[in-house]
N, CA and C atoms as an extended XYZ file, in Angstrom:
516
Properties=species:S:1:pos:R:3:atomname:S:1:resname:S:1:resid:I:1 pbc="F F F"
N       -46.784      -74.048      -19.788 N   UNK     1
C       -48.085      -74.364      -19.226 CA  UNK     1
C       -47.975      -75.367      -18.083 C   UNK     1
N       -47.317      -76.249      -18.158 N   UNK     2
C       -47.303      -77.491      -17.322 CA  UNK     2
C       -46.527      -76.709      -15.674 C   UNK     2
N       -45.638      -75.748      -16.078 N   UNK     3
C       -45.301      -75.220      -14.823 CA  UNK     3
C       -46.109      -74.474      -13.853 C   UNK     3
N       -47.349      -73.851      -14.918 N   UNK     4
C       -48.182      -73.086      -14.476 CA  UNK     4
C       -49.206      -73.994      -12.879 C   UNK     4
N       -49.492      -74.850      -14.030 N   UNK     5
C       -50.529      -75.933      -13.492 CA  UNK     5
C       -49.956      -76.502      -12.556 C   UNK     5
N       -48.235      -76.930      -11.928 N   UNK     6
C       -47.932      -77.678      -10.873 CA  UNK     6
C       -47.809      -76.317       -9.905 C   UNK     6
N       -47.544      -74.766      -10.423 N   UNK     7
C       -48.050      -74.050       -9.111 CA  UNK     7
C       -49.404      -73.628       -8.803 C   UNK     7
N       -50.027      -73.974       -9.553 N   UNK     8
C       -51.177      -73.841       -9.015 CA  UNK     8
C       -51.844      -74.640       -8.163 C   UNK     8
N       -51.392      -76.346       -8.381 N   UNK     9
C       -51.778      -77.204       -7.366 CA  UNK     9
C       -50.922      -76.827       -6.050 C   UNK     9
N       -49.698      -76.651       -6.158 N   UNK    10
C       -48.938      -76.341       -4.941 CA  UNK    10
C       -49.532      -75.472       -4.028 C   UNK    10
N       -50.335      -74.381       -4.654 N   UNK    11
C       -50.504      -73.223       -3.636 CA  UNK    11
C       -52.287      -74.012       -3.317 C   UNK    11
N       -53.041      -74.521       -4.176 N   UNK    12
C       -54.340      -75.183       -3.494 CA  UNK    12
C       -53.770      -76.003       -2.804 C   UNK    12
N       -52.745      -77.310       -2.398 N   UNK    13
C       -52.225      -77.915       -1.900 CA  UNK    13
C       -51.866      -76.946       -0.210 C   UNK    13
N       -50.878      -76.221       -0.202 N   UNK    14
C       -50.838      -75.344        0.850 CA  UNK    14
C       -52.448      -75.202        1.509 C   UNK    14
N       -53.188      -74.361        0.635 N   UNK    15
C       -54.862      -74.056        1.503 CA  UNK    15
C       -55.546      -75.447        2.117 C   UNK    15
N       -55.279      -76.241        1.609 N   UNK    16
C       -55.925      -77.369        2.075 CA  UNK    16
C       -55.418      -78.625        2.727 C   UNK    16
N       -54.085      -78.166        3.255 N   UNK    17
C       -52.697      -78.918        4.087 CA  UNK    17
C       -53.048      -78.650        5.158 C   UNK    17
N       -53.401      -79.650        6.334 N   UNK    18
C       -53.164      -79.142        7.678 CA  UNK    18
C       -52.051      -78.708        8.063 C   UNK    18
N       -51.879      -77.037        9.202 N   UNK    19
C       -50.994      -76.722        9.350 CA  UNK    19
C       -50.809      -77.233       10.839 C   UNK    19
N       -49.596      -77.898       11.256 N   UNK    20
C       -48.724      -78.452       11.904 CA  UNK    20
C       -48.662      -77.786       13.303 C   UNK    20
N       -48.471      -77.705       14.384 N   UNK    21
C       -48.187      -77.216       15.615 CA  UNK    21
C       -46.293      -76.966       15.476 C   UNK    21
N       -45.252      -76.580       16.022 N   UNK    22
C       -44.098      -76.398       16.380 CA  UNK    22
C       -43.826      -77.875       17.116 C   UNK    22
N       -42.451      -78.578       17.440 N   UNK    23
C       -42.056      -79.790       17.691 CA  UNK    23
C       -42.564      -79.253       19.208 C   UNK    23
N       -42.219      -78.132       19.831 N   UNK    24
C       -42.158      -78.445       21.423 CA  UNK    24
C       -44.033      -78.481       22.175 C   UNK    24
N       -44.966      -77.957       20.919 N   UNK    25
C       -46.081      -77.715       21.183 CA  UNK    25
C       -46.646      -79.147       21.079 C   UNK    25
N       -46.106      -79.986       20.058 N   UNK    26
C       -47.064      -81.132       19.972 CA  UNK    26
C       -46.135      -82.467       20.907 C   UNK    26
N       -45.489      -81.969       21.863 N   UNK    27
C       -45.147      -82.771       22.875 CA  UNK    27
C       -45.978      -82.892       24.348 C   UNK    27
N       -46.359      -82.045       24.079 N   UNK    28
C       -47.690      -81.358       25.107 CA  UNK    28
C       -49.002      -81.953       24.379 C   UNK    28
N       -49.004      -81.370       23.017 N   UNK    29
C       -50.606      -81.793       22.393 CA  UNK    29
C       -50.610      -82.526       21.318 C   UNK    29
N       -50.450      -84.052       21.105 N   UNK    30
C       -50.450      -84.936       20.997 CA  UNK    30
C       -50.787      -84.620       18.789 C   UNK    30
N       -50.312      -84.890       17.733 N   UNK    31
C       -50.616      -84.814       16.880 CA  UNK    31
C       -51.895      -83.310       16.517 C   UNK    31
N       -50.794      -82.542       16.782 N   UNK    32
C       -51.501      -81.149       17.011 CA  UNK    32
C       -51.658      -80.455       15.645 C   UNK    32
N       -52.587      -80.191       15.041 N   UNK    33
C       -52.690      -79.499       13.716 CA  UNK    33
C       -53.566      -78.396       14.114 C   UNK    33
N       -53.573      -77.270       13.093 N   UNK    34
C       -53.834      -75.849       13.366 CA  UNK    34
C       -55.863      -76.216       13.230 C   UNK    34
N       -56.178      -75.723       14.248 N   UNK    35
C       -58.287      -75.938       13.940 CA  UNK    35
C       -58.715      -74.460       13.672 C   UNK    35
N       -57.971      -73.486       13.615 N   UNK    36
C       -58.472      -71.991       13.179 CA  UNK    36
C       -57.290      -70.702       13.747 C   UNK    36
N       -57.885      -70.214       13.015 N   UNK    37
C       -57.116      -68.940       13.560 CA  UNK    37
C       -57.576      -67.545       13.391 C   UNK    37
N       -57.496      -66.215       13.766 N   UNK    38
C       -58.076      -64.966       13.487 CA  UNK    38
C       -57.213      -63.805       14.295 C   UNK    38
N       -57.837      -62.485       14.159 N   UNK    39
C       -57.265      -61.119       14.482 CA  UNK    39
C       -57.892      -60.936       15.451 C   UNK    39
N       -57.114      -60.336       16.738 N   UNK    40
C       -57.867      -59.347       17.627 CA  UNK    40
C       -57.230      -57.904       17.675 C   UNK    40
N       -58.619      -57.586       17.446 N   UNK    41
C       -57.799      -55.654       17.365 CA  UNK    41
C       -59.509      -55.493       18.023 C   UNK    41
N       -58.683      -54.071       18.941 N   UNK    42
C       -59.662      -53.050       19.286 CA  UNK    42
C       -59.558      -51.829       18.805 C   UNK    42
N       -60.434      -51.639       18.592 N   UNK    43
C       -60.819      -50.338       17.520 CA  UNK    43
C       -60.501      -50.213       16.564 C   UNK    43
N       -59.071      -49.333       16.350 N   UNK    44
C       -58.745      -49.251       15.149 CA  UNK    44
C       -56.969      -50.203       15.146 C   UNK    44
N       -56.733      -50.433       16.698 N   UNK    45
C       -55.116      -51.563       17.054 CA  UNK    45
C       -55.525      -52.910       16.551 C   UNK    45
N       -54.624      -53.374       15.965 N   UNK    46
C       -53.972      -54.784       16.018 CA  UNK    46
C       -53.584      -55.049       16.859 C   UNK    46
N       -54.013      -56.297       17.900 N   UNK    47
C       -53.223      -56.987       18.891 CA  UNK    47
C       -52.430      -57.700       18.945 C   UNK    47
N       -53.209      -59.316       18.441 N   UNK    48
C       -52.290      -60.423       17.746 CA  UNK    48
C       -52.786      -60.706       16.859 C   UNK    48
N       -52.305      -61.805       16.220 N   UNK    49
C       -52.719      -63.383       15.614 CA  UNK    49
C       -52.771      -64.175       16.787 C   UNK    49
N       -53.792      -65.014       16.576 N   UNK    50
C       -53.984      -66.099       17.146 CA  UNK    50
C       -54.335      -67.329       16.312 C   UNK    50
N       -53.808      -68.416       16.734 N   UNK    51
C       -54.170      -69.364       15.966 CA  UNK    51
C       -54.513      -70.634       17.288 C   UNK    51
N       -55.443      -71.866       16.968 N   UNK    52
C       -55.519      -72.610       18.078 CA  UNK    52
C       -54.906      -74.219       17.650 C   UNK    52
N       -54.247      -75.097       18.141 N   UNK    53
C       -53.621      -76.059       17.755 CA  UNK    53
C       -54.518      -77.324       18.710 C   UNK    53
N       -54.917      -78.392       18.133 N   UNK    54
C       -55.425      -79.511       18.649 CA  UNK    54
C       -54.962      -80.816       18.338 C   UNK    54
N       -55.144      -81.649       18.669 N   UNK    55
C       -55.362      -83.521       18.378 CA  UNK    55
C       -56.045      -83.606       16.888 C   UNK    55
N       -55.058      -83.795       15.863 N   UNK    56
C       -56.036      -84.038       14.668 CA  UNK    56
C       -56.754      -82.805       13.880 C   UNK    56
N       -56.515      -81.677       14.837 N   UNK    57
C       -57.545      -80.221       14.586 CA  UNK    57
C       -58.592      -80.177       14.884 C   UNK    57
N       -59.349      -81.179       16.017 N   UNK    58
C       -60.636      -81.037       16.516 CA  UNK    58
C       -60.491      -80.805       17.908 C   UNK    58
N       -60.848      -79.761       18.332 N   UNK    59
C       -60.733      -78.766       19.351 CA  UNK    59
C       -61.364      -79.676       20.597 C   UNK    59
N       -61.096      -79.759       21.539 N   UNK    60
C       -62.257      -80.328       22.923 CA  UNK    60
C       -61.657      -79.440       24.331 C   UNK    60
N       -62.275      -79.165       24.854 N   UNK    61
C       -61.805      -78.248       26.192 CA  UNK    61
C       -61.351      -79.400       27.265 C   UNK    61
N       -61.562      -80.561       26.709 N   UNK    62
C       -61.361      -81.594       28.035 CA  UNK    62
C       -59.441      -82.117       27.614 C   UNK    62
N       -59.308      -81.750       26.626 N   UNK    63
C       -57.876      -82.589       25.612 CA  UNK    63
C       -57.008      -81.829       25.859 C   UNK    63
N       -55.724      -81.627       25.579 N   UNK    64
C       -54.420      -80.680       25.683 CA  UNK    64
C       -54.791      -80.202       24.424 C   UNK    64
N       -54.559      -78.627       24.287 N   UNK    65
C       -54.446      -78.047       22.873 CA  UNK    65
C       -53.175      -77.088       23.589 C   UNK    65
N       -52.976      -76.299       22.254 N   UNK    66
C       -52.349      -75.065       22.916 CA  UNK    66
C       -52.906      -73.427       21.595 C   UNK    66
N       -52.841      -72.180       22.641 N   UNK    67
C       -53.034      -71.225       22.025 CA  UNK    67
C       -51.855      -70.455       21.520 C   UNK    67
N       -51.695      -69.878       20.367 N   UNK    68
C       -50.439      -69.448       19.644 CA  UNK    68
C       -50.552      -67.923       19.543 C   UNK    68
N       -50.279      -66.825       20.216 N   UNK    69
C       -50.499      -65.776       19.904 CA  UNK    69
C       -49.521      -65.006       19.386 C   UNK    69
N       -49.447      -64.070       18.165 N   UNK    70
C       -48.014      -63.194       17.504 CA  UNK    70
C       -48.314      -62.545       17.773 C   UNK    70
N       -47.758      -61.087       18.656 N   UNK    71
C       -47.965      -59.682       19.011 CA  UNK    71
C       -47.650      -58.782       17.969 C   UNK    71
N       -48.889      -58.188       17.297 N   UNK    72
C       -48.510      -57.280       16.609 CA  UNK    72
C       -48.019      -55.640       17.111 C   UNK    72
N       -47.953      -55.859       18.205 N   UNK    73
C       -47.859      -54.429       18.601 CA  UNK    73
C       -46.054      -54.497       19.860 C   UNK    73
N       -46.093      -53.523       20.713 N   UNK    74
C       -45.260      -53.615       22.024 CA  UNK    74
C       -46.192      -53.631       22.868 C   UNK    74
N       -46.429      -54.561       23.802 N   UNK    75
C       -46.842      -54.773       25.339 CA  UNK    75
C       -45.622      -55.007       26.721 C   UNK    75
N       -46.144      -53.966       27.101 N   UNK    76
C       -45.692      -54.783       28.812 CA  UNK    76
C       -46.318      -55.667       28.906 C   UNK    76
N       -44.885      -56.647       29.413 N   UNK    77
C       -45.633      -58.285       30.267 CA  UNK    77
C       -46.784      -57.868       31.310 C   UNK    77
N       -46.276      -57.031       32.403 N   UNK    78
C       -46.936      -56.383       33.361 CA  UNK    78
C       -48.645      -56.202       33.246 C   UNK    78
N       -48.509      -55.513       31.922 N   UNK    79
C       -49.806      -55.140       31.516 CA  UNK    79
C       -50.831      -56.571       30.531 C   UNK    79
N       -50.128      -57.440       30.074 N   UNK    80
C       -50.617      -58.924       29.843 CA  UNK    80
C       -51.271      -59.557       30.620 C   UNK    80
N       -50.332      -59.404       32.113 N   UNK    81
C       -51.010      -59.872       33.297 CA  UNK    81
C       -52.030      -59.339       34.265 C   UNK    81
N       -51.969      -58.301       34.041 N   UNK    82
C       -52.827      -57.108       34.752 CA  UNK    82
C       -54.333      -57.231       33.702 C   UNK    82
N       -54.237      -57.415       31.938 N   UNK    83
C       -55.166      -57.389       31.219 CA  UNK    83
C       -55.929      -59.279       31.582 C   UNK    83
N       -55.379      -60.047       31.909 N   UNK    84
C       -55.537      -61.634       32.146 CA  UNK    84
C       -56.221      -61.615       33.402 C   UNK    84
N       -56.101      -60.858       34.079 N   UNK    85
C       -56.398      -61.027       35.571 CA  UNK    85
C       -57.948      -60.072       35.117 C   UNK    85
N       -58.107      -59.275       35.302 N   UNK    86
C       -58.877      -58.469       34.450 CA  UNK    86
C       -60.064      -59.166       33.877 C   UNK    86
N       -59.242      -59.764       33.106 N   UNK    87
C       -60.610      -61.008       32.161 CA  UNK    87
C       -60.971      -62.117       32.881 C   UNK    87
N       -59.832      -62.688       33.894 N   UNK    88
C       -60.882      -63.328       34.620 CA  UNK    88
C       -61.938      -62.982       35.752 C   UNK    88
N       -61.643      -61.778       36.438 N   UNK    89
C       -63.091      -61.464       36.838 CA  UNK    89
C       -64.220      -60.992       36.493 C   UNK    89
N       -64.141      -60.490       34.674 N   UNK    90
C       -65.108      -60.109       34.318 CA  UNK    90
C       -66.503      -61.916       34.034 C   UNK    90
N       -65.125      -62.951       33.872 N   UNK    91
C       -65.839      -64.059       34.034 CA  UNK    91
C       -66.838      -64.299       35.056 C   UNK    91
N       -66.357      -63.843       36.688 N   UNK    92
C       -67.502      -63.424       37.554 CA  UNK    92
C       -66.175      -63.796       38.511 C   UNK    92
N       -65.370      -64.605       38.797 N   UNK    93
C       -64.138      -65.092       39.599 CA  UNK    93
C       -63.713      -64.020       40.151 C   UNK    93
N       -64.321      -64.013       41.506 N   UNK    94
C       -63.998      -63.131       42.667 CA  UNK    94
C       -62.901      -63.483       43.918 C   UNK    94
N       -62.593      -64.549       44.018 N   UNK    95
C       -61.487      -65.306       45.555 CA  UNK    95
C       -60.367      -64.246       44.861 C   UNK    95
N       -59.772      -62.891       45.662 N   UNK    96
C       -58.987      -61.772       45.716 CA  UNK    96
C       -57.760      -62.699       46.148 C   UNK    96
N       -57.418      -63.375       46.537 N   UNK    97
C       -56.035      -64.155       47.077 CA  UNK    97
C       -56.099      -64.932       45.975 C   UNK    97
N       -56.593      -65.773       45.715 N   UNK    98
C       -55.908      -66.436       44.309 CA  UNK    98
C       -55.355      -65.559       42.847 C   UNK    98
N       -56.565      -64.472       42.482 N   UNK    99
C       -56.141      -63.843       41.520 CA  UNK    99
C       -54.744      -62.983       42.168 C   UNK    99
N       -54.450      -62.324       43.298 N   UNK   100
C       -53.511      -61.657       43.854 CA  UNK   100
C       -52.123      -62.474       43.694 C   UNK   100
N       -52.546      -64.200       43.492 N   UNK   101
C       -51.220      -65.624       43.600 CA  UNK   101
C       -50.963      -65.564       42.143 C   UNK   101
N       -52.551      -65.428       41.402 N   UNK   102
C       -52.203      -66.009       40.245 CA  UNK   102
C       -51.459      -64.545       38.977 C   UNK   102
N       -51.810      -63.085       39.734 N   UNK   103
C       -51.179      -62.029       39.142 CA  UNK   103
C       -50.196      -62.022       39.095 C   UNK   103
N       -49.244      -62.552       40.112 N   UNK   104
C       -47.709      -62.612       40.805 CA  UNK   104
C       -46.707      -63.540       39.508 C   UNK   104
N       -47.890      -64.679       39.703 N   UNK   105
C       -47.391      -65.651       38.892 CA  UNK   105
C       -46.882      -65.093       37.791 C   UNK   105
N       -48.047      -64.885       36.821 N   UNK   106
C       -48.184      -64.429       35.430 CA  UNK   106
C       -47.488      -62.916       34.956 C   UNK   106
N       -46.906      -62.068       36.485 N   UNK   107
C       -45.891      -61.084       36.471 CA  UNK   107
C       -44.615      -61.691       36.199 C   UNK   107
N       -44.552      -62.933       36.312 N   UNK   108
C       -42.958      -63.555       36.544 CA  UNK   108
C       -42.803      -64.401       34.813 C   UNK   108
N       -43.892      -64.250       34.542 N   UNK   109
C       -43.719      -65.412       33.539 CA  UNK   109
C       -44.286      -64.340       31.876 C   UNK   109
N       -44.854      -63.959       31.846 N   UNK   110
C       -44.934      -62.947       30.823 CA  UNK   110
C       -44.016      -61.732       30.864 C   UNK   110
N       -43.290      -61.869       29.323 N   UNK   111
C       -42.153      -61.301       29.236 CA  UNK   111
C       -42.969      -59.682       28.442 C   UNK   111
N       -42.254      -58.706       28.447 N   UNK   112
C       -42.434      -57.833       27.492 CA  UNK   112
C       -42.841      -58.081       26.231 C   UNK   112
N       -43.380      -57.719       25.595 N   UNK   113
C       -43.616      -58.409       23.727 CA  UNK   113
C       -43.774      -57.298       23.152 C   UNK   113
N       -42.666      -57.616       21.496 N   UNK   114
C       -42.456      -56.761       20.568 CA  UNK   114
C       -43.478      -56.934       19.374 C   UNK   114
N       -43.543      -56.049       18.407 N   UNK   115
C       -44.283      -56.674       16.835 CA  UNK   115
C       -43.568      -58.003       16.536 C   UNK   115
N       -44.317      -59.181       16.270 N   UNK   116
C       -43.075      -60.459       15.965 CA  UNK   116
C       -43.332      -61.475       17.109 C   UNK   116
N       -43.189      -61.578       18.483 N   UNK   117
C       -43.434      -62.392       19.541 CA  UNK   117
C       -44.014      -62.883       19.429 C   UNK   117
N       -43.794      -64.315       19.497 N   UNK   118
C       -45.177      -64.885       19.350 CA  UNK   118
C       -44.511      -65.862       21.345 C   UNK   118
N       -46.025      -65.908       21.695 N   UNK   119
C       -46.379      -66.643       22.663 CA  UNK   119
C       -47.418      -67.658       22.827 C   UNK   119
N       -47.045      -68.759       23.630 N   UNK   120
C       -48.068      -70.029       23.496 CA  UNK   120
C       -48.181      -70.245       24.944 C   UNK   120
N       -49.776      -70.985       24.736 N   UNK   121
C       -50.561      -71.109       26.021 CA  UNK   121
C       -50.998      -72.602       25.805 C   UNK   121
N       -50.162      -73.551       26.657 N   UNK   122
C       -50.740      -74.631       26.079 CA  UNK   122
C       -51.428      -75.731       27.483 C   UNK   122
N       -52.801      -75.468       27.101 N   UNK   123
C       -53.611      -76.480       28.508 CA  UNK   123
C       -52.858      -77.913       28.228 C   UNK   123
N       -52.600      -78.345       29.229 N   UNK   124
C       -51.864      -80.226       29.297 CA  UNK   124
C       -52.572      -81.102       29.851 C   UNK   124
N       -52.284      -82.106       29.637 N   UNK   125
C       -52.806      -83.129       29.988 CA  UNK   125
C       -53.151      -83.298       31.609 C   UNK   125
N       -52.559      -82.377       31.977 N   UNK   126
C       -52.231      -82.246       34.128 CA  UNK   126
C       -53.242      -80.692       34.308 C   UNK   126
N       -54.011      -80.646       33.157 N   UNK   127
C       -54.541      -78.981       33.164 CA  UNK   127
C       -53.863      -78.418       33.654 C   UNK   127
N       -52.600      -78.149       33.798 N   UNK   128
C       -51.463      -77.151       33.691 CA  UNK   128
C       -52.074      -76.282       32.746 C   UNK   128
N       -51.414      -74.846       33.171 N   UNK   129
C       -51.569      -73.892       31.656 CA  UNK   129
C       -49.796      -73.560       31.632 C   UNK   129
N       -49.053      -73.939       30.611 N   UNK   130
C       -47.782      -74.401       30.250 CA  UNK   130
C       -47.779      -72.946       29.261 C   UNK   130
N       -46.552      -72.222       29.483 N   UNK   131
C       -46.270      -71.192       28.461 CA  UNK   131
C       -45.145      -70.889       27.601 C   UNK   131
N       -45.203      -70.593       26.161 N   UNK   132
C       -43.674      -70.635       25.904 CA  UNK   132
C       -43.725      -69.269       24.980 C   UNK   132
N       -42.612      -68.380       24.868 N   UNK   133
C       -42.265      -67.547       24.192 CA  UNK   133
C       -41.253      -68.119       23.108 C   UNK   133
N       -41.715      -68.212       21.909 N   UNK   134
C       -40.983      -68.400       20.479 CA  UNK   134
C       -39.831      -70.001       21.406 C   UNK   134
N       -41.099      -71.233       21.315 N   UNK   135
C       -40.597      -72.313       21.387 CA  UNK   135
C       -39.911      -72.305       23.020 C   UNK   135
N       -39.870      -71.938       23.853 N   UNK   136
C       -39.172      -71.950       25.195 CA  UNK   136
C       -40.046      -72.065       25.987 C   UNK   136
N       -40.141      -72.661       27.264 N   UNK   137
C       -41.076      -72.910       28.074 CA  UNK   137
C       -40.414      -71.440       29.004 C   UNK   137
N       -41.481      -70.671       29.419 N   UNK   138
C       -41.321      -69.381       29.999 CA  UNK   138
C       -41.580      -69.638       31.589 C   UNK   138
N       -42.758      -70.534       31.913 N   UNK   139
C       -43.192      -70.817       32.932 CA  UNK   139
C       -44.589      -72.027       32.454 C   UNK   139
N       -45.571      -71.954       34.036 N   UNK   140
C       -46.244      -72.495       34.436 CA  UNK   140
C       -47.382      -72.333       35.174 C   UNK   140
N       -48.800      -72.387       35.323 N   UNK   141
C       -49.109      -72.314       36.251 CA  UNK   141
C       -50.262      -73.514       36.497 C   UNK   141
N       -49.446      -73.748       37.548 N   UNK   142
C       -50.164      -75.583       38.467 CA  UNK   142
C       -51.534      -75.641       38.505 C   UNK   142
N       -52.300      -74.405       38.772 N   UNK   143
C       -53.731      -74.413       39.383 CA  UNK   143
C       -54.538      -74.682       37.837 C   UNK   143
N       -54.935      -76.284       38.100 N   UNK   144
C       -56.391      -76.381       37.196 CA  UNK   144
C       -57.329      -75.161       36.830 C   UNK   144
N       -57.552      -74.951       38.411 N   UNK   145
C       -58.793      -74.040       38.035 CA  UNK   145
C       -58.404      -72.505       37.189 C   UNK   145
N       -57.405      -71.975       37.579 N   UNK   146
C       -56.905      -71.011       36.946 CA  UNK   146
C       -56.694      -71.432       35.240 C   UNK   146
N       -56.000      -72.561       34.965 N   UNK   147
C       -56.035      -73.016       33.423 CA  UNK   147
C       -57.680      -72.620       32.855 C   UNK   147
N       -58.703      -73.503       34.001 N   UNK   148
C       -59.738      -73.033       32.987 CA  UNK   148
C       -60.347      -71.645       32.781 C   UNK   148
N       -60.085      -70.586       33.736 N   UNK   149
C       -60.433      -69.449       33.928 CA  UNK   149
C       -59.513      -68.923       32.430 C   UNK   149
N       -58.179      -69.278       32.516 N   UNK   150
C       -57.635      -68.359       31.517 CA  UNK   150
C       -57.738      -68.768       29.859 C   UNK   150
N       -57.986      -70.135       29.773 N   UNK   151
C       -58.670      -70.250       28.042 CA  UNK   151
C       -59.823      -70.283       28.170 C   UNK   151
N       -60.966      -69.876       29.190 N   UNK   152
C       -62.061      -69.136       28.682 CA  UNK   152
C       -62.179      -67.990       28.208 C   UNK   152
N       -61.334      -66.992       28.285 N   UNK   153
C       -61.021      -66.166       27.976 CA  UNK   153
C       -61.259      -66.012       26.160 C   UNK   153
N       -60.901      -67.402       26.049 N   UNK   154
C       -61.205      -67.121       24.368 CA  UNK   154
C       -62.007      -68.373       24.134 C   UNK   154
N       -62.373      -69.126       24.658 N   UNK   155
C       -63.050      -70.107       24.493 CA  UNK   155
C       -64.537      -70.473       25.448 C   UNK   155
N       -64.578      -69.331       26.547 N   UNK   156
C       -65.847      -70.016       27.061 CA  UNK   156
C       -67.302      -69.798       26.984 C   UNK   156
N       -68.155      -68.893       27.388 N   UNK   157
C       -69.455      -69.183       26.654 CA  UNK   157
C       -69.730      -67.688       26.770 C   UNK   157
N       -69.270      -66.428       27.925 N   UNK   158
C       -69.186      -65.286       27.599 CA  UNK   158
C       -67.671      -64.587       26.890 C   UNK   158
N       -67.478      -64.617       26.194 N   UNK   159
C       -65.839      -64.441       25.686 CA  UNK   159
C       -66.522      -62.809       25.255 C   UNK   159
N       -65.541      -62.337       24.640 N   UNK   160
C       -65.737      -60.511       24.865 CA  UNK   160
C       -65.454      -60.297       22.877 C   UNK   160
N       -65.044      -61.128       22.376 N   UNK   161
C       -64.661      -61.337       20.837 CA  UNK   161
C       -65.176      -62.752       20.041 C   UNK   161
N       -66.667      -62.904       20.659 N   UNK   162
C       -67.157      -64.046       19.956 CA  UNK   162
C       -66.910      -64.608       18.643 C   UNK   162
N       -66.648      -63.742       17.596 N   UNK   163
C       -66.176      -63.454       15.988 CA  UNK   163
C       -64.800      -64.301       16.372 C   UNK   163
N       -64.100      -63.654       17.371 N   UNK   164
C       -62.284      -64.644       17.323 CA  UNK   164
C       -62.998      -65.794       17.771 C   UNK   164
N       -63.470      -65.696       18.484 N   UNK   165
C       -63.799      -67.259       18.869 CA  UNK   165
C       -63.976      -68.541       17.773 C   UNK   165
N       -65.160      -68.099       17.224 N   UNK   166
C       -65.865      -68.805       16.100 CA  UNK   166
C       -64.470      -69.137       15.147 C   UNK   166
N       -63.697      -68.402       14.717 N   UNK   167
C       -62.619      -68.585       13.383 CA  UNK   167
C       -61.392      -69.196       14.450 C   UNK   167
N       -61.040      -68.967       15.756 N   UNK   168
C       -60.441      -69.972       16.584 CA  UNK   168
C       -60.775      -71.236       16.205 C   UNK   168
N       -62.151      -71.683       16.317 N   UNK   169
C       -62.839      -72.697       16.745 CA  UNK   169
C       -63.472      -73.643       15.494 C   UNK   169
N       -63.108      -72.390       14.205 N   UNK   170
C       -63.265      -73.071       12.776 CA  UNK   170
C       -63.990      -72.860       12.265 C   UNK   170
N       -65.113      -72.207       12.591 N   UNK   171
C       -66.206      -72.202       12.034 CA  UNK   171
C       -66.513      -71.006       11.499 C   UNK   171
N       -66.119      -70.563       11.050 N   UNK   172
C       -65.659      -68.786       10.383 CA  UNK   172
C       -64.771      -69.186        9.586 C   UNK   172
């Protein structure tokens, strides 16, 4: 009996443990614990996991966090960047030379992804949007304004998966 009862606290212990960011994520975001996480699938696909990492686990768009995504599927990088670019003009972001700078970019820096990949998007303290594939910094991209264009994407006030949002954001 007594063994029963110390796994049972162990596994309520787990549900109610903040989960931790990776060492290279919370060098960027400062005492980073997990504030939510959820599925994106269209239709009947699985895309990723996503999970969102903050200061303490309280989310602020003004703070460094970072976004954690596992690919459940195979993507072209190509097509990551082509789908990113995509979402930011459905935001309304029309200047054709920046998205044309910032496609180039995000061609160079998004790798192919298998079932398993996981990739991170982490806004910094310099609103950099900082990227790493399974702990590696992949790239960068300098432009503020582009950082905020691309975590609205899941965070801003028209997002296209309000449901991910909300369980991103905790409240689900």
């Amino acid at each position: 009996m007594p063994k029963v009862f110390f796994m049972m606290c162990a596994m309520v212990m787990m549900f109610l443990a903040p989960v931790y960011a990776s060492e290279i994520v919370s060098r960027y975001v400062p005492d980073a614990q997990q504030v939510g996480q959820g599925r994106l699938s269209v239709m009947i696909w699985d895309i990723y996991d996503a999970a969102l990492y903050a200061p303490n686990g309280e989310w602020k768009d003004s703070q460094p966090f970072a976004l954690k995504l596992t690919y459940l599927r195979d993507i072209k990088g190509e097509k990551i960047a082509d789908k990113t670019i995509e979402e930011i003009r459905k935001q309304g972001f029309d200047n054709e030379v920046k998205l044309a700078d910032w496609h180039g970019q995000l061609i160079h820096i998004f790798p192919d992804v298998n079932d398993g990949t996981t990739l991170v998007g982490v806004y910094t303290n310099d609103k950099e949007a900082l990227f790493l594939k399974n702990d590696n910094e992949i790239g960068r991209v300098k432009d503020p304004e582009f950082s905020r264009y691309f975590f609205n994407i899941w965070f801003g006030d028209d997002v296209r998966k309000p449901s991910l949002k909300k369980k991103l954001l905790g409240a689900q």
